[in-house]
N, C-alpha and C positions, 0 to 999 in steps of 0.2 A: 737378662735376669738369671738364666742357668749359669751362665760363667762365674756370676756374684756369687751364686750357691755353694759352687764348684768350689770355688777360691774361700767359701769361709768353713767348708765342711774341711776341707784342706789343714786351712788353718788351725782350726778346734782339734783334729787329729794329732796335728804336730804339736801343738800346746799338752795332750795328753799323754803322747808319748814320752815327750822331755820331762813333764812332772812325774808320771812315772818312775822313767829312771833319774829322777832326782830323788822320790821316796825310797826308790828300793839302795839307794847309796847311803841313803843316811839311817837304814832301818838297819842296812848291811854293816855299818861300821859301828851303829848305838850311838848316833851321833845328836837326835832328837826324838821329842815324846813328841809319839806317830796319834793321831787322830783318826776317828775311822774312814776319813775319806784318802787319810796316806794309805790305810789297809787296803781299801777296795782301787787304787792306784797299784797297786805292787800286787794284788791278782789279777788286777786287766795287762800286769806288762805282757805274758806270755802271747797273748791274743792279739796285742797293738803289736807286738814284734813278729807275728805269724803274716799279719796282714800287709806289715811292712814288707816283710821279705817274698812274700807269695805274687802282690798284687803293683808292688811302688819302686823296689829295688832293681837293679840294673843283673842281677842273678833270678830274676823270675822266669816260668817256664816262657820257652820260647824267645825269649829276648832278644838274641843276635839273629833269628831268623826275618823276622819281620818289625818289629815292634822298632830296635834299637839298632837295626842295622843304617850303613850306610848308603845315599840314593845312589843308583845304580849309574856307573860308568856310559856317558855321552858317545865314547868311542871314536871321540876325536882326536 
């Protein structure tokens, strides 16, 4: 049941990120009349892109140390 959690909180993340930056491209160019939920999309992008790069991305602290390194050398 956590992994299902896991996997839909995931999911709903990634669905608001991308709508995000699909609001803020079309708000950016004048390309459609925005709605207040493109509004309140295009002020959460800073925050979904903070979280992204802090907590999910391959540049988070620590990464190459333990997180996203390589298993260590058998020495054979």
């Amino acid at each position: 049941m956590r992994r299902f959690a896991l996997l839909a909180a995931g999911f709903a993340y990634m669905v608001l990120l991308i709508e995000a930056v699909r609001a803020t491209v079309a708000w950016w160019r004048g390309e459609a009349e925005l709605g207040m939920l493109d509004y309140a999309l295009i002020g959460a992008l800073p925050v979904l892109a903070w979280i992204w790069w802090r907590y999910l991305s391959m540049f988070r602290k620590n990464c190459g140390k333990a997180a996203c390194a390589l298993p260590p050398d058998s020495g054979k």
